[in-house]
KOLTIRO-429845 format. One record per residue (C-alpha): x, y, z; residue in one letter. Coordinates in pm, whole numbers, plus 50000, padded with zeros to 5 digits. Example, Ala and Ser with C-alpha at 12.3 -4.5 7.8 and 13.67 -1.06 7.14 Angstrom:
% KOLTIRO-429845
512304955050780A 513674989450714S 
This chain:
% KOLTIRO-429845
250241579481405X 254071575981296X 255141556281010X 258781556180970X 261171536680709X 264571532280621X 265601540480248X 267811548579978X 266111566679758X 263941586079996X 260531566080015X 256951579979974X 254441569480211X 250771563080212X 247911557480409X 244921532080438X 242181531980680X 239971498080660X 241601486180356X 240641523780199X 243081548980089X 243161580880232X 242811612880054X 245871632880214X 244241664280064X 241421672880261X 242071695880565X 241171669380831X 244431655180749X 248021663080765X 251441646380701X 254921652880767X 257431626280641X 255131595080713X 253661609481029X 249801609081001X 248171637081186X 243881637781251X 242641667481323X 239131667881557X 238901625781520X 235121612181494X 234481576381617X 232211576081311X 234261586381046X 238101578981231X 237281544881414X 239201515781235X 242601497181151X 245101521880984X 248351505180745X 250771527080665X 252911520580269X 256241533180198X 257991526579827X 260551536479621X 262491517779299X 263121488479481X 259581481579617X 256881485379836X 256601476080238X 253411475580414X 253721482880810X 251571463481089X 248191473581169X 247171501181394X 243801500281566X 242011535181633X 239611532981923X 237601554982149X 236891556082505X 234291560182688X 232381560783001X 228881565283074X 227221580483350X 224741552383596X 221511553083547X 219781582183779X 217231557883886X 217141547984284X 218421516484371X 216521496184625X 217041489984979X 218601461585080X 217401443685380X 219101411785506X 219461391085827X 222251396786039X 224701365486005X 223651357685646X 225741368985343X 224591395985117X 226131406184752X 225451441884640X 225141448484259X 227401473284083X 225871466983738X 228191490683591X 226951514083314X 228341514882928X 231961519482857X 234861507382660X 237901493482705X 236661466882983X 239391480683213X 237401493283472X 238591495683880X 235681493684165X 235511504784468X 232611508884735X 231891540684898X 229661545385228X 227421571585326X 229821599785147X 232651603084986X 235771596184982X 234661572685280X 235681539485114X 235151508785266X 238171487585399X 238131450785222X 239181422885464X 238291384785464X 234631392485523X 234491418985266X 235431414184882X 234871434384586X 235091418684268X 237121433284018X 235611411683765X 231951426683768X 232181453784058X 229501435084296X 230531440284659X 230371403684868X 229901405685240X 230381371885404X 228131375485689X 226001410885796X 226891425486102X 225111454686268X 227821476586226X 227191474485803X 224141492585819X 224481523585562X 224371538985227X 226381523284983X 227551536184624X 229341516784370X 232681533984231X 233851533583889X 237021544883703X 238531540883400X 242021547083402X 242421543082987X 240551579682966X 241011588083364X 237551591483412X 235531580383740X 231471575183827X 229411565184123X 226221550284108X 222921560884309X 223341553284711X 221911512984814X 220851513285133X 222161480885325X 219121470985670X 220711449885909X 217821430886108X 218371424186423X 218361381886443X 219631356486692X 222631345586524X 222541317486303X 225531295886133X 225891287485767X 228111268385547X 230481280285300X 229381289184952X 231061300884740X 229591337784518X 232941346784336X 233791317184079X 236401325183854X 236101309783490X 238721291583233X 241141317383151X 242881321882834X 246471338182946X 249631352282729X 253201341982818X 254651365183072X 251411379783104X 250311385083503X 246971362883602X 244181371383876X 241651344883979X 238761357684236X 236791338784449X 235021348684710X 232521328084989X 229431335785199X 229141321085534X 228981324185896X 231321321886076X 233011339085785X 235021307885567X 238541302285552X 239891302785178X 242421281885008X 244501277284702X 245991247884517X 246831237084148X 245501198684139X 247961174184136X 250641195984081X 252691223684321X 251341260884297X 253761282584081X 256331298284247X 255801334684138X 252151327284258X 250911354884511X 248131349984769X 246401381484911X 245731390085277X 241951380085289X 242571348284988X 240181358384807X 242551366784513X 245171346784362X 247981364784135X 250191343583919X 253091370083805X 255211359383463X 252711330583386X 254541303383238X 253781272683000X 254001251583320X 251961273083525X 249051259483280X 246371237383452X 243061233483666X 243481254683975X 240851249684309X 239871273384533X 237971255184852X 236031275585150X 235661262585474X 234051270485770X 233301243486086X 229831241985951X 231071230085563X 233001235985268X 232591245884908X 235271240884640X 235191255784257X 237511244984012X 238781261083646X 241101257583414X 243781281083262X 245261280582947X 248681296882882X 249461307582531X 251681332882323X 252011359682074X 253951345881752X 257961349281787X 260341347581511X 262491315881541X 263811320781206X 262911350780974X 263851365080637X 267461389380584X 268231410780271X 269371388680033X 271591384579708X 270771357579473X 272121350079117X 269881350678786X 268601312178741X 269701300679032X 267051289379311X 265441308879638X 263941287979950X 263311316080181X 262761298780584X 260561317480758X 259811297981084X 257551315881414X 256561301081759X 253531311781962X 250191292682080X 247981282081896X 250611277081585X 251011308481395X 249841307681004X 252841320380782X 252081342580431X 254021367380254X 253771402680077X 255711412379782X 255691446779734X 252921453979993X 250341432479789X 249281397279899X 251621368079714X 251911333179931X 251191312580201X 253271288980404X 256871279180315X 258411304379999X 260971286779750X 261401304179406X 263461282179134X 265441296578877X 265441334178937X 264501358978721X 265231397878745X 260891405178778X 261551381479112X 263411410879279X 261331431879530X 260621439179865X 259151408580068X 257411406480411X 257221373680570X 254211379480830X 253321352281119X 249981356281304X 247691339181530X 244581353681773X 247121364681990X 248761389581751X 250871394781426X 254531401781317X 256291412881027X 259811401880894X 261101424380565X 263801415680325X 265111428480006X 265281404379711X 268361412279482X 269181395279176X 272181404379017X 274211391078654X 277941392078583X 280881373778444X 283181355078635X 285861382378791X 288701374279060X 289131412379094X 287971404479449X 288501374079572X 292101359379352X 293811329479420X 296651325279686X 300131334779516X 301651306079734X 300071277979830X 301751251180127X 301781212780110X 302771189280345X 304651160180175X 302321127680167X 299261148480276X 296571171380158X 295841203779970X 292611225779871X 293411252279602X 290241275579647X 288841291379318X 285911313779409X 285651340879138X 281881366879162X 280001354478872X 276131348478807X 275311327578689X 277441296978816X 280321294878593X 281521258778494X 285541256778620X 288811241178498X 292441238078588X 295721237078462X 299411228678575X 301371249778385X 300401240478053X 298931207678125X 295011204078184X 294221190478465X 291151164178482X 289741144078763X 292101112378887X 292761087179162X 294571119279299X 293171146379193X 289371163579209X 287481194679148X 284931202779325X 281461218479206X 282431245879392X 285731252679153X 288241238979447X 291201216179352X 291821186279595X 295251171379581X 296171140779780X 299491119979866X 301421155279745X 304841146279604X 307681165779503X 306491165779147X 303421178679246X 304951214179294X 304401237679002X 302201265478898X 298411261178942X 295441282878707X 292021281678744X 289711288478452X 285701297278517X 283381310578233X 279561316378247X 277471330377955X 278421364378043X 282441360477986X 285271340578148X 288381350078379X 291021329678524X 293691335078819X 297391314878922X 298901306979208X 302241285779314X 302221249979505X 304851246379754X 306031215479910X 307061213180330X 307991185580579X 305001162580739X 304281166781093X 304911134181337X 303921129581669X 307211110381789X 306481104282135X 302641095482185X 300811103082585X 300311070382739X 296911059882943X 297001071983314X 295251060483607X 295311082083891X 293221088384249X 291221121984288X 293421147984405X 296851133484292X 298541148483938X 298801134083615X 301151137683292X 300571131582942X 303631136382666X 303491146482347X 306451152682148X 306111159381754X 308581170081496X 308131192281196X 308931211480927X 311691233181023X 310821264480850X 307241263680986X 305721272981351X 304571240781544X 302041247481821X 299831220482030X 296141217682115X 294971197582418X 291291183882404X 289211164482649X 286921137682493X 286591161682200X 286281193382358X 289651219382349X 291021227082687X 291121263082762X 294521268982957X 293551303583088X 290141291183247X 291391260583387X 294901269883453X 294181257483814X 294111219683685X 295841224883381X 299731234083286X 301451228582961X 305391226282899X 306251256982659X 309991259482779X 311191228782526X 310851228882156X 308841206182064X 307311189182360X 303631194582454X 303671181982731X 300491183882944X 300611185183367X 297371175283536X 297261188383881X 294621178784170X 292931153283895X 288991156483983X 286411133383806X 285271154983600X 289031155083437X 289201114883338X 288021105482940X 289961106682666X 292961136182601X 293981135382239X 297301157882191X 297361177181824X 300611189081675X 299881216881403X 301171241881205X 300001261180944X 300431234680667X 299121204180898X 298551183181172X 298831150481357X 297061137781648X 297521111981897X 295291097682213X 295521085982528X 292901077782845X 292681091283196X 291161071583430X 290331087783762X 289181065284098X 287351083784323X 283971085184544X 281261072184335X 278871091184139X 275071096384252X 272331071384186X 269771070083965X 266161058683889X 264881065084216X 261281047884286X 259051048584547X 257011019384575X 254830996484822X 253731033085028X 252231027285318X 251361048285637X 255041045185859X 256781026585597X 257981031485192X 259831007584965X 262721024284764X 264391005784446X 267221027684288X 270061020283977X 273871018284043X 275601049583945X 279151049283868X 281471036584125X 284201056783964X 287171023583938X 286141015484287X 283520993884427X 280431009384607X 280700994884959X 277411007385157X 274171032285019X 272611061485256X 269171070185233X 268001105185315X 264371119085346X 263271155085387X 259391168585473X 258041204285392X 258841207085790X 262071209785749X 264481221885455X 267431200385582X 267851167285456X 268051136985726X 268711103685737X 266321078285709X 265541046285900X 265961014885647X 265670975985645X 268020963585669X 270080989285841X 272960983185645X 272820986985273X 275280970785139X 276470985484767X 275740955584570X 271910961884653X 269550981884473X 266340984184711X 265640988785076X 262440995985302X 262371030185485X 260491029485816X 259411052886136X 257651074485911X 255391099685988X 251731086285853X 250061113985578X 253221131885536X 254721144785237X 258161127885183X 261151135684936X 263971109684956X 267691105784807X 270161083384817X 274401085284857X 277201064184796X 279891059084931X 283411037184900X 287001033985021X 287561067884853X 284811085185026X 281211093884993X 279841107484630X 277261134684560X 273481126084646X 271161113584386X 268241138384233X 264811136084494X 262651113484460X 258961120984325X 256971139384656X 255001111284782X 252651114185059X 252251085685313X 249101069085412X 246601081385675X 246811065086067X 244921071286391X 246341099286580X 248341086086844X 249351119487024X 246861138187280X 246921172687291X 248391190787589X 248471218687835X 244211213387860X 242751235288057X 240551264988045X 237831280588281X 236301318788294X 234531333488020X 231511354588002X 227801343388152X 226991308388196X 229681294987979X 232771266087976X 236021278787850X 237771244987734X 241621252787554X 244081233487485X 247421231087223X 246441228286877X 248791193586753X 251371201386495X 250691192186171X 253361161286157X 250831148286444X 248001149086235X 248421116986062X 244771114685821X 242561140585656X 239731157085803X 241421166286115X 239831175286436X 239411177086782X 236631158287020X 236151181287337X 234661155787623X 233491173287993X 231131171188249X 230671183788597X 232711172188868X 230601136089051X 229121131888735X 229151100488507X 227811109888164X 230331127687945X 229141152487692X 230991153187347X 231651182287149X 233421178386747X 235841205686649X 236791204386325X 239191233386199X 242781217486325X 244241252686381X 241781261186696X 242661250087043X 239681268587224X 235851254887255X 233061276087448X 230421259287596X 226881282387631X 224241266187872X 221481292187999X 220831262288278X 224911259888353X 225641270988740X 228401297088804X 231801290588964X 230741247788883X 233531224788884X 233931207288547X 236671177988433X 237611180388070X 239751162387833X 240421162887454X 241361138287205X 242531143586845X 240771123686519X 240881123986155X 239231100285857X 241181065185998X 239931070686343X 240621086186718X 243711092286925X 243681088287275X 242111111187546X 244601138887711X 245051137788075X 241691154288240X 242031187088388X 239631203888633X 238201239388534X 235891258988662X 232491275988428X 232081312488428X 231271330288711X 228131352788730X 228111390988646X 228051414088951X 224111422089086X 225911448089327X 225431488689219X 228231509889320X 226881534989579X 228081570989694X 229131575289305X 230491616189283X 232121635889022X 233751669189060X 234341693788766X 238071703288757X 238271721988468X 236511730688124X 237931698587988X 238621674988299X 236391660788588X 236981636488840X 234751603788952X 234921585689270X 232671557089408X 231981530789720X 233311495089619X 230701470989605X 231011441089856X 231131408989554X 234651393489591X 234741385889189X 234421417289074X 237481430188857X 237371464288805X 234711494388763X 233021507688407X 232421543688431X 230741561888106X 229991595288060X 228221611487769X 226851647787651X 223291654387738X 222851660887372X 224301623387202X 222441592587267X 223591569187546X 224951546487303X 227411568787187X 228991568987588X 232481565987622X 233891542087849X 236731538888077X 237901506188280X 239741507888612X 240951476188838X 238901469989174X 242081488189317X 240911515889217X 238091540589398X 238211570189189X 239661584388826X 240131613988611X 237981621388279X 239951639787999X 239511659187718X 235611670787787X 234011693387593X 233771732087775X 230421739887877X 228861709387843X 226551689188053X 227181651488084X 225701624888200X 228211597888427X 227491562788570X 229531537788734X 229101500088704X 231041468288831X 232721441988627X 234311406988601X 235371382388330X 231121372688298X 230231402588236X 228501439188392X 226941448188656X 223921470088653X 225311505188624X 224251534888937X 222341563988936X 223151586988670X 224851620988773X 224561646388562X 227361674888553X 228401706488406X 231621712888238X 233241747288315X 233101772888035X 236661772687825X 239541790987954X 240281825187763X 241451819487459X 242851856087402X 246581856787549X 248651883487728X 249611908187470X 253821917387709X 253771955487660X 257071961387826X 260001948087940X 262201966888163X 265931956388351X 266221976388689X 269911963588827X 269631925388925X 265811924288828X 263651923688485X 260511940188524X 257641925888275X 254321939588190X 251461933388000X 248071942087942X 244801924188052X 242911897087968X 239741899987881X 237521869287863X 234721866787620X 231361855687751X 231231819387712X 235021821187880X 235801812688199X 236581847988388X 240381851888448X 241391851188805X 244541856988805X 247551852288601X 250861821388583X 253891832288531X 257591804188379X 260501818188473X 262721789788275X 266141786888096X 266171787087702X 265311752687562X 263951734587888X 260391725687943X 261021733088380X 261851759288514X 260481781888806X 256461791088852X 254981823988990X 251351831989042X 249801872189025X 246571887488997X 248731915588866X 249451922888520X 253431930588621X 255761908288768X 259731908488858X 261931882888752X 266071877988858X 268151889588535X 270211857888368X 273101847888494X 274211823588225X 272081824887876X 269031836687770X 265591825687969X 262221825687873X 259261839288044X 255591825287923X 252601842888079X 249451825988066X 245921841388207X 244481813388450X 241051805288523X 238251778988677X 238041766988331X 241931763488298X 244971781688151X 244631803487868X 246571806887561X 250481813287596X 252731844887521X 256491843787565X 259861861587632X 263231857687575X 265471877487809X 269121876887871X 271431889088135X 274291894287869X 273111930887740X 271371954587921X 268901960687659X 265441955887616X 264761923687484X 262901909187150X 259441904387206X 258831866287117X 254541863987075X 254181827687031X 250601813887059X 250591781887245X 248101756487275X 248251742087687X 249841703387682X 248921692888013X 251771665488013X 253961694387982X 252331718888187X 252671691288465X 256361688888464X 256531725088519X 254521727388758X 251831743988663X 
């Protein structure tokens, strides 16, 4: 642990552990400077706060507190864990019930059936990172497995698993639940700037949609939501960001909402600490030592590295034993800082060796004059004056301050002379001199004059002054009290420096912002005068304010608003704007009356949307133009209406066995109007009277299936939909005519075949079955060895009356079947064939043994192939003739091992040999000749692995 310290002397330093000093001489220990070394640390002797001391002559500092922990991590229990068995459709939570450890830092993950097979979280999986428990929304049967919590600690890098669960899917009809919610996250105490994560987490089926909102007030805007929503993230938490957040889970079957509150507070911060400090003997210390943070840090203070005060520190007369080192230290639960000073108290006699009077001192005739007398003495010394030989005492124009300074006012001639000041404390006295100088007055002769002026036009103010001759004038500009700064705003503002004398100020392109009050200031080293004048700029007016949104109702809001300025020029009409989270553009609003007239200060805005979120603002304008808009309004919402829109484009039709497809456009949410949005689905067959009624409630679908066991294929149904929410029901869409599901095909496919091509391909070819709806054909195939629910599948239109299987295992029997399909469903599938893959090609490749140019031709030889017995037996062997760096080229087939080849007449060529066989083409060895030199080639072995996309293009 480093301790480290600033001093003059050179400090010692010390160590305490738990308020105990340590001995520094036993072995265990080592120091260097104030660097504490442990050597071999035991949690039972080592665990604990450590405070470091440093001193020397001037005193003692004590550092903050370090804590020394240790990690660990135990090892889960070895005992099994039981099986879990649950329903499929119903939500299950598996315990993690992780074992002993410290910090509480801990990551979890799930593994299944073997690691590092993790399992991938999505909205109907969630793993809390709270207590490790894995949530799955609803079972399916594809969860079945062994599962095996995951621990790690990243503060000692250290990782466990627990003993496998094993999750039981049983097989059950389906059944829907409602949300509920597992994962509740509690109040939450959070540090400024800190990042925050709130879980939660919901069972149900179908699996429930989860939202996020801060009640009554807007989310934060650093606030993240993840993919599935089950975790909220608040980055940089803020004071404002403090409040009672909901999370609510919905499915159509219900909802389940869980609120909490967090709590944002802070470490303590220094707002005002202690600095070194030099005071004099007797006189009096108040030390401010002020810290923010939440809850309120407590304030108390070390002298000397031992305990001394609480709260606010004020010392009165000083003594010399008052010197020391202090620490001012703020804390609250959230943590603890440390401010140190020095304390010096010092003695001496009054001496101007450093600070002496001014040998010449200016006056302005008629004005005033401070004569400064600030000698280093401690104590305060008591102070007197003298002109020339006569003491000065306190008059109707004369004064000296507690401070020693002389105040002279209404300076004559006679009041020129030479002045000494005298200051003595009980340690000795000293005095210093200095002359007083008469000059001319300053006059501002020729005053600015008030201006009125239109935006965009200029504007001069004079200001001419006179002075003492021997003296520099200069002249400062301000605006309502503030000094213009001619090099920033040297666009609007230009001063006359070519005349003596003048100050005149030019005002070009006069904005609003530029009217108020310009005071000119003529000055020079001895004094000043000043002189005003007022700028008055007419212009558009300014924006209004007090916006209020009253009387809300579900089309229509009542506005009232307060004048803003009209800038010298009378407001002649107001604009009303309004803007909804549809839209970031602001738009003008319908009002009563139409016209608003500018001596009115409310209007009614109509043709509203009903349960819409509004912002408005308002603008005015006058014969000058149009000013800048007011602040928004407050977000109101509108109230709730009957929908009065009917969804569109309804239609639908198809779908699997003895079911209704209905669809339809989802409304947009301005259409919406109300809460508790929905749709009611209405059909029945075609002749019939009775309608049959269907509620769906999540606004975002726009599809509804319709299951009836009893429901006729191919029927003729009329449909319509209307929209709803809490005030009541839209109207009915126009009704469309759809058509239920028709059946799956009965019809087997006859005369199915399949011919082995290869080791790895086969082809399959069938009769077409006679049913007009079918779609396409199903064939699956699968090893003898797997079950039949591991068959792969491939899909073909009813165009088709044969296809190709790929990538087959060599040797391998396999069972095929073709079935017919449509938009209900399959057919039954047809006899099963059963097949034999042929054994792989040879996998050795032709080892080129010579290559040999003979005038125009290459001759090429190499040695044969010998298959190994679960090969395929070479027949015979192909042969690539192709140019350098192209995949086509020229094919040759041999059942010799030699072969002649034309010599290059441009570049080198390549020539790949590959044995060939009923299982396929073996491995690849290549080439490179070159009709350039008549030399025998490099030999370029490359093993290649056959890509038949390739192998096509070339023609093999």
């Amino acid at each position: 642990m480093n301790c480290r310290a600033r001093a003059i002397p050179f400090p010692t330093y010390r160590w305490k552990l738990n308020n105990w000093d340590i001995d520094l001489t036993k072995d265990r220990y080592s120091m260097v400077g104030g660097r504490l070394v442990i050597n071999n640390p035991e949690k039972s002797r080592d665990a604990g706060k450590y405070v470091c001391l440093v001193s020397n002559i001037f005193g003692t500092v004590r550092s903050s507190e370090a804590t020394l922990s240790f990690g660990y991590l135990d090892p889960f229990p070895p005992e099994e864990r039981y099986e879990v068995k649950v329903r499929e459709g119903v939500g299950a939570v598996l315990l993690c019930e992780p074992p002993y450890h410290y910090p509480d830092d801990l990551s979890y993950r799930w593994l299944l059936n073997e690691f590092p097979v993790f399992i991938a979280l999505d909205k109907r999986r969630f793993v809390s990172q709270t207590n490790g428990n894995l949530y799955i929304a609803n079972v399916e049967a594809s969860d079945k497995g062994n599962y095996s919590c995951f621990v790690s600690s990243p503060s000692i890098t250290k990782s466990v698993f627990s003993k496998f669960i094993p999750l039981i899917p049983q097989s059950d009809r389906a059944k829907v639940y409602p949300a509920d919610i597992k994962v509740k996250f509690k109040d939450t105490y959070a540090l400024l700037g800190q990042n925050v994560t709130l879980e939660c987490f919901a069972l149900g089926n179908p699996v429930p949609e989860l939202r996020w909102s801060k009640y009554l007030e807007p989310m934060p805007a650093t606030a993240e939501i993840s993919m599935s929503g089950a975790v909220l993230k608040i980055f940089n938490i803020q004071y404002e960001d403090e409040g009672l957040y909901e999370c609510e889970a919905e499915n159509y079957k219900g909802k389940d909402k869980h609120q909490a509150r967090v709590y944002v507070q802070a470490s303590p911060e220094w707002v005002e600490h202690i600095n070194d400090t030099e005071k004099d003997i007797g006189s009096d210390l108040y030390w401010p030592c002020v810290a923010t943070g939440k809850p309120i840090p407590t304030i108390r203070w070390l002298k000397n590295g031992v305990s001394f005060r609480k709260g606010e520190l004020r010392i009165q007369s000083l003594t010399f034993d008052d010197a020391g080192m202090y620490q001012c230290i703020a804390e609250n639960t959230h943590g603890i800082i440390y401010a140190n000073a020095e304390l010096k108290i010092v003695a001496s006699p009054p001496t101007f060796e450093l600070n002496p009077m001014k040998k010449k001192i200016l006056a302005a005739k008629g004005g005033r004059v401070i004569i400064e007398c600030k000698p280093k003495a401690a104590p305060k010394p008591k102070f007197s004056w003298s002109k020339g030989t006569e003491l000065l005492v306190n008059g109707s124009r004369i004064r000296i301050w507690d401070d020693g300074s002389l105040e002279i006012i209404n300076i004559t001639k006679l009041d020129e002379g030479r002045y000494t000041c005298f200051a003595e404390n009980n340690r000795g006295k000293a005095n210093s001199t200095g002359v007083l100088e008469m000059t001319e007055a300053t006059r501002i002769t020729l005053a600015p004059l008030n201006v009125d002026v239109t935006v965009g036009e200029n504007a001069t103010m004079q200001c001419i002054a006179s002075h003492d001759p021997t003296l520099d004038l200069t002249f400062i500009w301000s605006l309502n009290g503030f000094v213009i700064d001619f090099e920033k705003e040297h666009e609007h503002y230009e001063r006359n420096v070519m005349i003596k004398s003048n100050g005149e100020l030019l005002i070009k392109n006069v904005q609003l912002r530029h009217a108020g009050r310009y005071t000119c200031t003529a000055q020079t080293i001895v004094d000043n005068s000043s002189a005003s004048a007022d700028l008055v700029v007419r212009g558009p007016p300014g924006p209004p304010g007090g916006i209020r949104v009253e009387e809300i109702r579900d089309t229509a809001v009542a506005l009232t608003w307060s004048r803003g300025t009209d800038n010298h020029s009378p407001i002649s009409k107001y604009t009303i704007q309004s803007k909804t989270f549809l839209s970031e553009e602001w738009k003008d609003a319908k009002t009563e009356p139409a016209d608003i007239e500018g001596n009115m200060e409310s209007a009614t805005v109509i043709d509203l949307i009903p349960w819409m979120e509004y912002e408005f603002r308002i603008i005015a304008t006058n014969t000058l133009g149009t000013g800048e808009p007011s602040m928004p309004s407050q977000r109101i919402r509108t109230e709730g209406a009957p929908p009065n829109v009917a969804p569109s484009d309804v239609g639908g039709g198809g779908g699997s066995n003895r079911e209704l497809t209905i669809t339809w456009m989802p409304l947009s949410r301005e259409y919406h109007y109300g809460n508790n949005f929905g749709y009611i689905v209405a059909f029945k067959p075609f002749g019939e009277k009775e309608w049959r009624r269907v509620t769906v409630t999540n606004p975002e679908i726009g599809r509804y299936v319709h299951k009836d066991e009893s429901m006729p294929p191919s029927t003729q149904y009329q449909v319509k939909v209307k929209a709803f929410n809490n005030k009541g029901d839209g109207p009915f869409s126009l009704t469309a005519v759809i058509y239920s599901a028709q059946d799956a095909p009965t019809e087997i496919p006859t005369d199915v075949s399949v011919k082995v091509l290869s080791s790895s391909e086969m082809s399959v070819s069938w009769h077409h079955v006679s049913d007009k709806s079918v779609e396409g054909y199903q064939i699956r195939y699968w090893a003898a060895h797997d079950k039949e629910a591991a068959a792969q599948r491939v899909q073909v239109s009813n165009q088709e009356y044969s296809t190709k299987l790929e990538n087959l295992k060599p040797n391998t029997r396999y069972h095929v079947d073709v079935s017919a399909f449509n938009s209900a469903g399959y057919g039954p599938p047809s006899r099963t064939i059963d097949v034999i893959t042929r054994k792989a090609p040879p996998s050795q490749r032709p080892r080129i043994i010579s290559s040999v140019r003979s005038g125009s031709r290459y001759i090429i030889t190499w040695d044969h192939v010998k298959a190994m017995s679960n090969e395929s037996a070479v027949e015979g062997y192909k042969v690539l003739y192709r140019p350098d760096g192209q995949h086509e080229g020229k094919l040759f087939s041999t059942g010799k091992h030699t072969i002649e080849v034309p010599v290059p007449s441009d570049g080198e060529y390549v020539v790949e040999v590959r044995a060939h066989s009923e299982g396929g083409d073996g491995e690849v060895a290549q080439i490179k000749i070159s009709g350039a030199t008549a030399g025998v080639p490099t030999l370029l072995l490359v093993l290649v692995v056959p890509i038949l996309g390739v192998l096509a293009c070339s023609g093999f």
